[in-house]
N, C-alpha and C positions, 0 to 999 in steps of 0.2 A: 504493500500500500504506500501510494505519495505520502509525505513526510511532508507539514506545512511549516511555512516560515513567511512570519507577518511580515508583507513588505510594508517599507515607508514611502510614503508620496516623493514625487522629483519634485513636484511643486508643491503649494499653500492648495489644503485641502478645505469644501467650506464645509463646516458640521453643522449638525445639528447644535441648538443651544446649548449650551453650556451655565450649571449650577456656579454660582459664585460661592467659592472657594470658602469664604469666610463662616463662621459655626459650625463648620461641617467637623463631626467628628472626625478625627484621625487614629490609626490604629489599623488591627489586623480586616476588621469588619470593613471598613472603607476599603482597605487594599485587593479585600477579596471581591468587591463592588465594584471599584474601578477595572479588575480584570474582566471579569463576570461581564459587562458593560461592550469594551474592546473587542473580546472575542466574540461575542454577540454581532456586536457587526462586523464584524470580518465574514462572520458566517452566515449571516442575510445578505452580505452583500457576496456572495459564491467569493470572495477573496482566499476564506478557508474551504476549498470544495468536501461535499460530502467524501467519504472515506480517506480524508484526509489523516493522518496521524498527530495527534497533540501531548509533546514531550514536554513533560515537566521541567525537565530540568533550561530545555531551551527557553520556556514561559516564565521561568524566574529569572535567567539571565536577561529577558527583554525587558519586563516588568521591574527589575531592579527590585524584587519583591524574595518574602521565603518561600518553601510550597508549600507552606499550609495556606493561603488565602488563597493561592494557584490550583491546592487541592479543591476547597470553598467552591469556588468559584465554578470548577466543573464539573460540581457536583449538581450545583446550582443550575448549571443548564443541560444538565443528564435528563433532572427532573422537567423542564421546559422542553425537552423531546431533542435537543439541540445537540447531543453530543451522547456515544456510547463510551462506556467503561467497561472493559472486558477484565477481570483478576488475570494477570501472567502474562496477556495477551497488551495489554494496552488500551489507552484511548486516542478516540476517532472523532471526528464530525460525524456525526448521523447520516443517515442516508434520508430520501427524501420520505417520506410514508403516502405514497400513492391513496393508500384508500381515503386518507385524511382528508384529502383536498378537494371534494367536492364539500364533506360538512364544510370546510373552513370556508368555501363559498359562499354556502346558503347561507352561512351565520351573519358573514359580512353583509350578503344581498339584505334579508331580513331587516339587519341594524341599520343599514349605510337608506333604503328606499325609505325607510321610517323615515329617516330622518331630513330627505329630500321633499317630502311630499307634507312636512310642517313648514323647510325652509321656504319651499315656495308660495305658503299663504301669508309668511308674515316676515318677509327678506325686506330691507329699506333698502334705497340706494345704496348708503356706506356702506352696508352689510354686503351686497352684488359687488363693492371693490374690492372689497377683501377678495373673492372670490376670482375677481379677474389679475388681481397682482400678483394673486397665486400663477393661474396662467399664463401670465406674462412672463412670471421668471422661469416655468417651463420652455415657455418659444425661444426666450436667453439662450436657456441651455441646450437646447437640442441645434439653435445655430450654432454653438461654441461645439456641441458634439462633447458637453460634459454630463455623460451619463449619473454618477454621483449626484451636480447637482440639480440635474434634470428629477430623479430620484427624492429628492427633499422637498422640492417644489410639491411632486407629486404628492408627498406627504401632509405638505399643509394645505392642500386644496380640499383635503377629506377630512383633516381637522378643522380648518375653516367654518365648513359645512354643520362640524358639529357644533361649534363655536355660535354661529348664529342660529344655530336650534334649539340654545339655550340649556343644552346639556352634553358640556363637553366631556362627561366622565364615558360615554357610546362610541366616542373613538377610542378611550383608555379603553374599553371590553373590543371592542374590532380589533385593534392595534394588538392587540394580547390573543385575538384567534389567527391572526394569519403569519404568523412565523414563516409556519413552512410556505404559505402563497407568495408570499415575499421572495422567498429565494426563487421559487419558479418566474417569477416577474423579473427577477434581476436577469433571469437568462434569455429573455425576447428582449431587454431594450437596446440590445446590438442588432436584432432583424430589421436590415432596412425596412423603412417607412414605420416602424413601430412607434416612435417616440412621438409623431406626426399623427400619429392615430390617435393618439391618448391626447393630446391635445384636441382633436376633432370631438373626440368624445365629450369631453370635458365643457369645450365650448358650446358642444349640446344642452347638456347638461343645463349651465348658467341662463343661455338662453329663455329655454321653460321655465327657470326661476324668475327670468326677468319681465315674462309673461302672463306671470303669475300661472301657469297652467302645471299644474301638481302631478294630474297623470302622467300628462309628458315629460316630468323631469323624473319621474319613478322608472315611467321606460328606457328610460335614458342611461339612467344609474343602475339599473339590472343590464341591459345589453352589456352597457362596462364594464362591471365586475364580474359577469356572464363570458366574456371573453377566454379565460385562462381555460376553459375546460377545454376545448377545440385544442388548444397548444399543446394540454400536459400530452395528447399524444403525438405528437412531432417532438415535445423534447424528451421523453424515454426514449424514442425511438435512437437521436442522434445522441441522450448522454443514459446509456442502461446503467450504468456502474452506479452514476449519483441519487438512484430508485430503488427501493425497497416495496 
């Protein structure tokens, strides 16, 4: 099995937010969070590919850390489905669990149309810029061909959504079922035209909100998130190893 090793950016990467530093407890608990955190995205974003190998001892020498919060930490996402520990044998990145990925669709469909079909009865203007700045920095990044942060963008356009629906704790429960749909998503935004599509989508989407018409922004947001199933078979097909 490939044996993974975190690269670092050639250039300035843009993150997601970052907690300011200050109160934050410091200690083995934090260190095992900040790894826990790292490898998480490494591993959503396929940077750590499934059956990848995850050596201890390499993850403390990156981490600057001991192995016990290195232990912590992938244990922590054993339990998140993210990562296998084998006794003797070693640990792995997970492979992907096929059968998962249609619930993890419905869940989203379910959450994400609920929550289209309030925003478009009571969206205000501001509330519709939010949602096109979102897109906006998507078209950014798909001109610039930065997948990352085309990626983030995408992110906060369905935060957004939850944002002005007045309960943004429906993204913290979506955000928390598609783990594995994430990493299959990461592996179509190199298909040409893909990134072009999800903006298409999107600006569907906005559209019927700005229409106010609800069932068409509900069609809108199922067709999108409706999308990955048609894929997951072309991507086992060209990646079997990363499928369980």
């Amino acid at each position: 099995m490939a044996q993974i090793t975190i690269r670092s950016e050639d250039g300035p990467r843009r993150e997601r937010r970052r907690q300011p530093l200050g109160g934050v407890p410091t200690g083995r608990a934090t260190a095992a969070s900040l790894v826990q955190d790292e490898l998480r995205r490494a591993i959503l974003s396929m940077e750590a590919v499934p059956g990848s190998a995850l050596v201890e001892k390499e993850l403390t020498a990156r981490f600057g850390t001991s192995r016990t919060p290195v232990r912590e930490a992938l244990i922590r996402l054993k339990e998140e489905g993210l990562v296998e520990i084998f006794p003797q044998a070693g640990t792995f990145v997970a492979r992907i669990p096929t059968e998962a990925i249609p619930e993890a669709v419905f869940i989203r469909q379910a959450l994400e149309c609920a929550t289209v079909d309030l925003v478009a009865r009571i969206a205000t203007t501001d509330a519709i810029g939010l949602l096109d700045a979102a897109i906006a920095r998507q078209h950014e990044a798909f001109e610039a061909g930065e997948q990352e942060s085309f990626h983030i963008a995408d992110e906060d356009f369905h935060e957004a959504l939850a944002m002005v629906a007045g309960y943004p704790g429906i993204w913290k429960i979506a955000h928390a079922a598609k783990s594995q749909i994430d990493r299959c998503r990461r592996m179509t935004l190199p298909v040409p035209g893909r990134m072009a599509m999800v903006i298409r989508e999107h600006l569907s989407i906005v559209d019927a909100v700005r229409r106010k018409d609800a069932p068409a922004a509900v069609a809108a947001m199922r067709k999108h998130l409706g999308t990955l199933l048609p894929d997951l078979v072309h991507l086992k097909a060209e990646h079997p190893d990363y499928f369980a």
